[in-house]
C-alpha positions, 0 to 999 in steps of 0.5 A: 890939710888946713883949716883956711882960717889959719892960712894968710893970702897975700900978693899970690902967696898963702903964709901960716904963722909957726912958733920959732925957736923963741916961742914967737909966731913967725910967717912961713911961706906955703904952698897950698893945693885944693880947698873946700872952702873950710879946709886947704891942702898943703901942698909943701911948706909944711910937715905933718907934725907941724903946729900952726898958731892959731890966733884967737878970733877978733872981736867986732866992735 
């Protein structure tokens, strides 16, 4: 389980951003399963142990 916020949804797809070997965010395609509208199910893409960058909230103007 996710929080939804850290999921991206794009063209029938979900991505999250994970660090790669040079400490940048970079997009992994996943496949999410059942939400509740504040977390999802992670259904493959990811392992347990796996940290998700989470981005700071963007402020509105």
């Amino acid at each position: 389980m996710l929080p939804e916020r850290l999921v991206t949804f794009r063209n029938d797809s979900a991505f999250v951003e994970l660090l790669n070997e040079l400490s940048e965010p970079a997009e992994t395609l996943i496949t999410t399963g059942l939400s509740d509208g504040l977390n999802v199910e992670i259904a493959s893409g990811l392992i347990e142990s796996t940290q998700v960058v989470q981005r700071p909230p963007k402020e509105i103007e």
